[in-house]
N, C-alpha and C positions, 0 to 999 in steps of 0.2 A: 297769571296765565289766563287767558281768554279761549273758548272754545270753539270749533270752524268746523261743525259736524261731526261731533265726535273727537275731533282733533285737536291737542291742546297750541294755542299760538302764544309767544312769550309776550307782555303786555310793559309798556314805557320803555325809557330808554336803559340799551342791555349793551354789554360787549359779547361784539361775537364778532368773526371771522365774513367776509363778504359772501362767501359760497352761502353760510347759515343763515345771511339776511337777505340770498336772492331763492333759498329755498324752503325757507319759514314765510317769505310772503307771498310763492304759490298755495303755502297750506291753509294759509291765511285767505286764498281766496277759491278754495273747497277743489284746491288739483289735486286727482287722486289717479291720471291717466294722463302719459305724453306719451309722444310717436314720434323715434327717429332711428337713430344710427349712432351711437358710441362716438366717443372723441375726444380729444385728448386735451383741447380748447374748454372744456367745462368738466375734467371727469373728477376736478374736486369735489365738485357742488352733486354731480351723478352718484359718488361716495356714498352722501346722506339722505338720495331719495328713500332708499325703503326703511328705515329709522321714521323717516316722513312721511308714512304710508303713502310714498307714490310709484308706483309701477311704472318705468319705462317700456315700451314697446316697441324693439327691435327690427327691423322690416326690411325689405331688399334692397330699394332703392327710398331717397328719401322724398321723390314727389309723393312714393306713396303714401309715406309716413305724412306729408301736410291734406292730402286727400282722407287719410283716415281723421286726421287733427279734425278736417270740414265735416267729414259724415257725423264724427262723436258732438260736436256742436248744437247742428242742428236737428239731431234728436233729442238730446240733452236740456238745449235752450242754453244751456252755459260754455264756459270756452272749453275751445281745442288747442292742444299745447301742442307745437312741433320744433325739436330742436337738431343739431346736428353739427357736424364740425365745421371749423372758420374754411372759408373759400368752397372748395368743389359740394361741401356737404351743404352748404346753404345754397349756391348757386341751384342745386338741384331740385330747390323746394319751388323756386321763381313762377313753375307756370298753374301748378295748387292754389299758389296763392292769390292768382290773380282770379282762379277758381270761384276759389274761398269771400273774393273782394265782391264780385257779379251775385253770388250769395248773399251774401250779406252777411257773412259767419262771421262770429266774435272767436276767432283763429288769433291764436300767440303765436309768433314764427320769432322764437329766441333764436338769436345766431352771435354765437360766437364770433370773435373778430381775432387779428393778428395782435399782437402785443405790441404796446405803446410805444417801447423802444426798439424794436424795429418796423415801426409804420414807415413807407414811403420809400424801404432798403429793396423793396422786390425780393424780400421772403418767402420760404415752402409756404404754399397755400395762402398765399394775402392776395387779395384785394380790398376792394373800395366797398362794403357791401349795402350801404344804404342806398345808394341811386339805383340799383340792383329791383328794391321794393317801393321805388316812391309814389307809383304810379296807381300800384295795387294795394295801399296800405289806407287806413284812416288816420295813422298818429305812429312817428317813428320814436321811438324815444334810444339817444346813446347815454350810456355811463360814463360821468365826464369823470367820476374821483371814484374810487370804492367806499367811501361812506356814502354815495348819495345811490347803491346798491335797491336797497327797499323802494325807495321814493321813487327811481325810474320803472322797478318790473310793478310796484303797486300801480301807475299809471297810465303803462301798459295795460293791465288788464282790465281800468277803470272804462279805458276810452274805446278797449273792442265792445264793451255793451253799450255805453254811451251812443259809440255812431254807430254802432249796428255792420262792424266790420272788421277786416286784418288790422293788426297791430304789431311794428316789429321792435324787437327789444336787442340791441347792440351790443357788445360786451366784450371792450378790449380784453383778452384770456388772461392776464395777468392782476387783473381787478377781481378777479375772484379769490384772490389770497391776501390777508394781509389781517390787520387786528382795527375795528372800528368798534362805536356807539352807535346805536341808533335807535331809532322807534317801528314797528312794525306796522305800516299804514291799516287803518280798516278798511274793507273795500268799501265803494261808493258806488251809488246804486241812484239811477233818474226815478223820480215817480213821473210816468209823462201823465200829461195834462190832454182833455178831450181838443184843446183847439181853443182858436179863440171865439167870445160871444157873437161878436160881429155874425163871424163867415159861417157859425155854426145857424144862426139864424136866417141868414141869408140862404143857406143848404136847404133850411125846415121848412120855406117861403115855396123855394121852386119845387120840392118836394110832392107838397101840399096842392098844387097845379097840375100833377105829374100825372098822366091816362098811362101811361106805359114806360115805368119807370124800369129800368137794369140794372143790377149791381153785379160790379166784378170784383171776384174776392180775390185778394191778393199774397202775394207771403208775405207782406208786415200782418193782413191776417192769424197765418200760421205763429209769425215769431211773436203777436202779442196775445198767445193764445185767447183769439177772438171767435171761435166757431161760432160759440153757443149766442153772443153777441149781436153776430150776424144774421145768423137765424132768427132771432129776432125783430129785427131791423126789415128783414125779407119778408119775413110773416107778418109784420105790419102792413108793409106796402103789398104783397101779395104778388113781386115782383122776381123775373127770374134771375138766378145766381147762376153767374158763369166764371169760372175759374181763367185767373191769368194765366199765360202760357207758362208749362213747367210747372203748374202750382197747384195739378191736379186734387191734394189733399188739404186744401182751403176750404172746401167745403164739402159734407158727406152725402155720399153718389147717391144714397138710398132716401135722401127729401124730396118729397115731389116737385122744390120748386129749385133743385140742381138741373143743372143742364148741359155742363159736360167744359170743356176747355178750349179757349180761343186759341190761336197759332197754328203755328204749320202743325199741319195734321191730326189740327182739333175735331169738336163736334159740329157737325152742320149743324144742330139744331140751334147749340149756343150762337153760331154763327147767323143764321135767322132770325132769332127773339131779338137779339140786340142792335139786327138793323132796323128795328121797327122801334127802338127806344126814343123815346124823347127827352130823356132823362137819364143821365150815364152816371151812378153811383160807385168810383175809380175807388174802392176801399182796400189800403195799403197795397195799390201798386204805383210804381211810377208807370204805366203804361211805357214800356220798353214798345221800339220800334219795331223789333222783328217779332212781338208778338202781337201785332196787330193789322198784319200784312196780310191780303188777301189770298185765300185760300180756295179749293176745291174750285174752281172758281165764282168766286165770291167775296165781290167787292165788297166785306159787309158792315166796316165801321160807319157809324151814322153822321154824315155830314153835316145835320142840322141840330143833332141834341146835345140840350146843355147838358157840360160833364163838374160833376162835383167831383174835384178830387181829393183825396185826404190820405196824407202821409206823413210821417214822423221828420222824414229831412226836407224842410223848406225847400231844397234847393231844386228838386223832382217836380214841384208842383207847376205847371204850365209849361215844362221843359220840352216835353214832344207833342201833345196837343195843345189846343186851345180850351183853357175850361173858363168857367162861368164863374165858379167861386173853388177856392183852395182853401184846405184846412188842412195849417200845421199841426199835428196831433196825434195818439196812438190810436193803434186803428179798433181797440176792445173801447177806451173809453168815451172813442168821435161816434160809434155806434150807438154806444148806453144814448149817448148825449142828444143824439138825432130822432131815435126811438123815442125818449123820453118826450122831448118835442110835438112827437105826431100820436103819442099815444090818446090825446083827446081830441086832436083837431079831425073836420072832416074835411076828408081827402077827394081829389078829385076820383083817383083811383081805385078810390073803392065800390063804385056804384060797375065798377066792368071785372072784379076782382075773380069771379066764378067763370068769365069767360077767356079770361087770360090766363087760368090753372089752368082751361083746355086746350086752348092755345099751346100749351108747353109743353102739355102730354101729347098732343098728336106730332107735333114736332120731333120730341125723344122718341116716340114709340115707329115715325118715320126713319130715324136715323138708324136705330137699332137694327131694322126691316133690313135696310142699305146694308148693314154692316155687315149681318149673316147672308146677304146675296151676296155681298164682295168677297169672294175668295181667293180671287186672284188679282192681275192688276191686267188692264186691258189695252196699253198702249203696245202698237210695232212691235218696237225693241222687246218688250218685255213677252208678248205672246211667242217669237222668235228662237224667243230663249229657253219659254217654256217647253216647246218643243223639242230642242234640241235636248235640254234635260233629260226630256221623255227617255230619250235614246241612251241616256247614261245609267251607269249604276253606281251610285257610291262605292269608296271602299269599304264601306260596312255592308255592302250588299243589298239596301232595301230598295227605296226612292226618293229620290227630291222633293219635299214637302212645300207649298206654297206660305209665304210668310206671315199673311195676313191667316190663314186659316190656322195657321200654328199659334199667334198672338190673342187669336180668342179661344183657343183650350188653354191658355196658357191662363186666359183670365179666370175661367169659369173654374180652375184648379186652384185657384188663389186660395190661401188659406185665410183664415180671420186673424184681423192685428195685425197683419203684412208690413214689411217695408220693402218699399223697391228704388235700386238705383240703376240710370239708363246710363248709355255711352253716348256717343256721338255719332252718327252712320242712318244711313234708310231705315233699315228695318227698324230701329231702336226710336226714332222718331215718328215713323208708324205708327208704336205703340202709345204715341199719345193720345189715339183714340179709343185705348182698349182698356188702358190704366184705373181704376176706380177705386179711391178708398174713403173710409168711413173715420176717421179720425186724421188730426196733421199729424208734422213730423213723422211722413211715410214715405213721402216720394221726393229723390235726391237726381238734380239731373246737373249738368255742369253751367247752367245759366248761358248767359250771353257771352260768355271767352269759350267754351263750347270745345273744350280739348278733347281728343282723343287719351284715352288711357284712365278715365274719370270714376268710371262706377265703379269698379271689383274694388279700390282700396277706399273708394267712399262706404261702401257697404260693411267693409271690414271695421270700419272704426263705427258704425250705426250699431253694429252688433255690439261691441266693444261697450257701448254707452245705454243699451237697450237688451243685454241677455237672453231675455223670456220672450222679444219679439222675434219671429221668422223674418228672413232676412235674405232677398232675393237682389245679384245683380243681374242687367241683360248688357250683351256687349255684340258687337260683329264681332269676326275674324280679325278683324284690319287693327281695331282697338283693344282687340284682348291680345295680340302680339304685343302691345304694349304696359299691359298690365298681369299678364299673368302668372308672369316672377313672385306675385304675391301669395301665389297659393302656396309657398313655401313657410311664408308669416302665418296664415291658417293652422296648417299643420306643425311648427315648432313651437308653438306658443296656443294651442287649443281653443282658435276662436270659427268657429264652425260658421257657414255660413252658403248658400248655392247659388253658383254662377252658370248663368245661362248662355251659351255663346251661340249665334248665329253664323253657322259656317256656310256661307255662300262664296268663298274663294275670290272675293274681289271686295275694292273700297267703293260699295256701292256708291255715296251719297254725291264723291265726287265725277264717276265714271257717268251717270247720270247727265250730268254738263258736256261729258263727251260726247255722248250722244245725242244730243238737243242742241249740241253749237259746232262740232267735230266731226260731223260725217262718221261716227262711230269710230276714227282712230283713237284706238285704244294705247294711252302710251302710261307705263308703270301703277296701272289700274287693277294686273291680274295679281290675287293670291295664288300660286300655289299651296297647300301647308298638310301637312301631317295631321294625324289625326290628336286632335287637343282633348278626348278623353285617354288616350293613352299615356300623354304626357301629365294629364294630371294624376292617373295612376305612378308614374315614375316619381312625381312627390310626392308620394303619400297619400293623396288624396283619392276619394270614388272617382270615378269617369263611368259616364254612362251615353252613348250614340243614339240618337233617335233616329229614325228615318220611315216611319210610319206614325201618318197622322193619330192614331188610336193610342198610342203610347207618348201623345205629350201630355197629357194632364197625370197619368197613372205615374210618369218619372219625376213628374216637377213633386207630385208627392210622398213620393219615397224617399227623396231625396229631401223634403224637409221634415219626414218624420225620422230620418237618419242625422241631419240638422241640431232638432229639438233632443231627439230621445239618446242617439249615441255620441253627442257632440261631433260629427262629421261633417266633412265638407265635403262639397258634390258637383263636379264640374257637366252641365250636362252639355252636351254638343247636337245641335240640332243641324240635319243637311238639308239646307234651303234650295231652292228655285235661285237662277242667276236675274229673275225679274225685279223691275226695281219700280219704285215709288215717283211721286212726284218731287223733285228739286226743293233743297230749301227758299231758292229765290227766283223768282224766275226773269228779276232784275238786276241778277248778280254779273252776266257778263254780256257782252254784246257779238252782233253777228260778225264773224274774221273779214278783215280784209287785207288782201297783199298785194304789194307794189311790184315786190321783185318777181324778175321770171321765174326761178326756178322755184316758189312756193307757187304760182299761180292755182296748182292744185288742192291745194290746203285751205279750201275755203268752204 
């Protein structure tokens, strides 16, 4: 027997049952937490989980259960296991895991398949389910025999840390029974490498040149726990650190030379310092396209500075910019290695290095200024509206709160150690200017496939994977109609956790586009909805209504000292203003034109 934390795994070749050799090499590779939905396609191998110290976690629908798979990941740094019955129960994991894939999360999405001899009869619940994930997966692997059991899920799980992504594992339902030999693979693990000599020297070269170098820290940052690294690397060059979009906890907000998050609805000041860079240090991001889209407006990416990029998958590097030099490599070790380089040479940089710290503070301490004068939002539409709110009363009786002014009590209420995960919608994208944390593995948002229904069971599986951290979702209306079935999983199964929802009665982010390209027809934009602290009372859970700005910091904390101290879960409902934000794109549609008479007005 060989040991797997604690756990003993059987060692050479052994007879055993297929279920024993597909659930001895989860143990084998330290699974102690899957997320799904019962079924009857694997409930041999489900038999032996808890004999196998591993906990299944039951959940209401199964996207949630591969959204917790992603959130327990990437807090964890190790996989997320999600499994569920063959056809409609995997089908349902499909848009998680495309999630999970723009993450970059080492997600197992085990799916059951129909049996061998009836493939292809048009059986209860069969489909095709590979082509299903080919798209969103790094490495699919099917069960061609039930001996070769171990070898396809050990491979599986080798290759979601490997590429740094979803992995699906196939399994016709009748290959889990039957009498085989095998060996219990050990898992396999990369040591990455800084990059190579060349390009890492060629980086140290223009570096070394650099008056006003930029480094943007990226989540290969975060996944190759690179903070301290980084810091580093920054504190040598005396340059400022600007977080890729989404990846607010790359680097901790409280160093003087942070400066806040590019993308939509990042910080002007980041946005500033880095159009003045002449030197663009892309550390573990691919620089994604919509996260470097001009903003506030502010064309701010720099047209003339050489961009070092360095990332782990070759295949990222010069992909959406033009860089100077690429470095295949991890992004802890391409740091040591770049640091190490400039630790004795003299830099051009450093003879302006006291005036470029000031440069970045008055910048931040501009933004900040902005931030507290912005309370509301000042276009037509939105003043319009505010208005018209004026005139209403919730049905909790208070007032319509402004969202932006809610977003920064929301901050300053934050507890220490926080994890927060955002939805998709205005306000929640707003908030990427408010977000600030001090360690990774905090902030979980749905990346670039950018689904509605993403944060409450990502946050559920964070908690899951992270106990002792406070553990915050924010959602609109629009997206917590979509996920709040889960507060059912919270309360059956005691994993506490507070969800934050923004009740403004509409799908902000797309009504928006109505507005600015639609003459304001409003068409299936309005929520009406009941009140979602009631209903999370109806499952069990607290519910608590805000509608006075004085009472959003005092509820965000009671509701995580009820969190922490009574394992509770706490759904708070905040009632917003119908004002909305600035559009994710403002190149996403074009102005109408109609031909036919009778739209002639619809322009």
């Amino acid at each position: 027997m060989s040991e797997s934390s604690g756990r003993t795994v059987v060692e050479g070749p052994t007879k055993m049952t297929p279920s024993e050799a597909f659930v001895e090499t989860l143990v084998a590779n330290n699974v102690t937490t899957m997320f799904g939905i019962m079924g009857s396609a694997f409930m041999d191998a489900m038999d032996i989980f808890a004999p196998a110290g591993i906990q299944m976690i039951p959940v209401v629908h199964e996207q949630g259960a591969a959204h917790m798979a992603d959130g327990y990941s990437r807090v964890s740094g190790n996989h997320g296991v999600v499994i569920g019955q063959n056809g409609p129960g995997i089908s349902n994991c499909v848009t998680a895991i495309a999630a999970a894939y723009w993450a970059h999360s080492p997600v197992v999405v085990i799916t059951p398949e129909t049996g061998t001899m009836t493939m292809g009869l048009g059986g209860f619940q069969e489909c095709n389910q590979l082509p299903m994930f080919q798209e969103f997966t790094k490495y699919q692997g099917h069960v061609t025999h039930p001996a070769r059991m171990a070898e396809y899920t050990g491979r599986c799980f080798d290759r979601a840390m490997s590429e740094m992504g979803p992995t699906q594992l196939n399994i016709p339902r009748d290959y889990f029974y039957g009498e085989i030999t095998c060996e219990i693979p050990k898992p396999a693990r990369l040591d990455r490498g800084p990059g190579g000599e060349k390009s890492l020297n060629e980086a140290a070269d223009i570096l070394a040149e650099a008056k006003f170098p930029v480094i943007i820290s990226g989540g290969g940052v975060v996944m190759a726990d690179a903070v301290e690294e980084c810091k580093a690397l920054a504190e040598r060059l005396g340059a400022p650190v600007v977080n890729s979009y989404l990846h607010n906890d790359s680097f901790p907000a409280s160093h003087p030379q942070w400066c806040g998050p590019l993308g939509y609805q990042g910080s002007k000041a980041a946005m500033k310092l880095i159009a003045q860079a002449d030197v663009v240090i892309a550390l573990g991001s691919r620089l994604g396209p919509f996260g470097t889209l001009p903003q506030h407006g502010l064309d701010y990416w720099p047209q003339n500075a050489k961009i070092i990029q360095i990332d782990a998958d070759n295949k990222m590097l010069g992909l959406v910019k033009k860089i100077s030099v690429g470095i295949c490599g991890d992004a802890k070790a391409a740091a040591v290695a770049l640091t190490e380089r400039l630790s004795s040479r003299d830099l051009a940089c450093d003879s302006n290095k006291e005036e470029r710290l000031g440069i970045m503070k008055q910048e931040k301490d501009a933004w900040e200024k902005e931030l507290d004068e912005w309370t509301h939002e000042k276009d037509a539409f939105s003043l319009d509206m505010i208005e018209h709110n004026a005139n209403e009363t919730p049905f909790s009786g208070g007032e319509y709160l402004h969202p932006r002014q809610v977003l920064r009590e929301l901050e300053k209420a934050m507890p220490e150690d926080v994890m927060v995960s955002t939805d998709i919608g205005n306000i929640n994208s707003i908030a990427n200017s408010y977000l600030r944390f001090e360690k990774p593995r905090s902030f979980f948002a749905a990346m670039s496939f950018g689904n509605c229904g993403y944060a409450f069971p990502t946050i559920i599986g964070a908690k899951m994977a992270a106990p002792d951290r406070p553990a915050i979702s924010y959602a609109g209306d629009g997206a917590w109609g979509m996920s709040l079935i889960e507060t059912m999983t919270c309360v059956r199964h005691h994993i506490p956790v507070t969800a934050v929802v923004f009740h403004n009665r509409q799908w902000g982010a797309e009504k928006k586009n109505q507005v600015d390209f639609y003459n304001r027809r409003f068409v299936a934009g309005e929520l009406d909805n009941e009140s979602f602290a009631e209903i999370a009372r109806a499952m069990g859970a607290e519910g608590v209504t805000v509608d006075r700005l004085e009472d959003v910091g005092p509820a965000l904390k009671t509701a995580i000292d009820k969190q922490m101290n009574e394992g509770k879960t706490t759904v708070i409902e905040i009632m917003c203003t119908q004002e909305l934000g600035d559009p994710f794109r403002r190149d996403a549609l074009s102005t109408p034109v109609r031909f036919l008479e009778k739209y002639q007005d619809y322009v």
